[in-house]
C-alpha positions in Angstrom: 46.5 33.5 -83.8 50.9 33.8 -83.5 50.0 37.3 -84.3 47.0 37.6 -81.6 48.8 35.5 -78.8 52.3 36.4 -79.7 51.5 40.3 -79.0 49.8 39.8 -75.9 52.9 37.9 -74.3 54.8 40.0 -75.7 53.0 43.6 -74.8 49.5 43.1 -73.0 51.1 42.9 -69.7 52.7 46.0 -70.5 50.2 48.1 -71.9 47.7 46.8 -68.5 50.0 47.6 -65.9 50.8 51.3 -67.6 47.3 51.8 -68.7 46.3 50.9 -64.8 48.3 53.3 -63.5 48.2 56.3 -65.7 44.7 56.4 -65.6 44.7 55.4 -61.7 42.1 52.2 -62.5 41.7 49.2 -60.4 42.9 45.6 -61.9 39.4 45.0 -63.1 39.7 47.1 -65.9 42.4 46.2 -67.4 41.9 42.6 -66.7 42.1 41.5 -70.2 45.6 42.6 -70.8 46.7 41.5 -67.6 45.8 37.9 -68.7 46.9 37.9 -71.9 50.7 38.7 -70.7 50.2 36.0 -68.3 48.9 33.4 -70.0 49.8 34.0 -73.9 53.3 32.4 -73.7 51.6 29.1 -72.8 49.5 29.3 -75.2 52.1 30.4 -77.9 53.5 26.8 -76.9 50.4 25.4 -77.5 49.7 26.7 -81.2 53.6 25.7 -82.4 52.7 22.2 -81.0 49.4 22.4 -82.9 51.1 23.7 -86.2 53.9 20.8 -85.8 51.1 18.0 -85.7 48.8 19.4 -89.1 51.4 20.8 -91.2 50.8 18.8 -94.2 54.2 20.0 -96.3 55.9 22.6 -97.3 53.8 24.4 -99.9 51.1 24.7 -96.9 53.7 26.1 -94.3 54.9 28.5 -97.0 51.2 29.7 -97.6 50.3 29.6 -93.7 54.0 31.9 -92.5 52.5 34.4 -96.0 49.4 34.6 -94.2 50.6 35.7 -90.9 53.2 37.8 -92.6 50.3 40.3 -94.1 48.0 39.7 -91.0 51.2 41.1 -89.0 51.2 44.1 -91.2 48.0 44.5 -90.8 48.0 45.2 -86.9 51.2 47.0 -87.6 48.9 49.6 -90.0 46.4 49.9 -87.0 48.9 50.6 -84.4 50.7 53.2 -86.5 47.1 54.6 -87.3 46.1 54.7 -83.1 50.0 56.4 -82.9 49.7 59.0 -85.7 
């Protein structure tokens, strides 16, 4: 989810309005990007508080920032694959 909602604050706004107007399409289709980069930063907020509330100690956050580290590589492989 960091991975997920953290890229489309970050990006989706982006990639929508470039995508829009490169391809000369109305907001309806690039809707879903246009919301993420609206609305992913609050819900980036929401997850930390989330995280902060169920984090049980430090073994688990170790094990839960190692999962998002190789799901971050992950996306990283598929956007160097859509690139190459």
């Amino acid at each position: 989810m960091w991975i997920i909602e953290g890229l489309g604050s970050i990006k989706a706004q982006e990639w929508g309005k470039r995508v829009k107007e490169t391809l000369a399409l109305p907001d309806e289709a690039v809707r879903f990007l246009l919301y993420h980069g609206e609305n992913d930063a609050e819900h980036i907020e929401e997850f930390k508080s989330m995280l902060a509330m169920v984090l049980p100690d430090e073994a688990a956050s170790r094990r839960i920032v190692r999962t998002a580290e190789v799901t971050a590589r992950l996306y990283a492989l598929q956007i160097e694959e859509i690139l190459a």
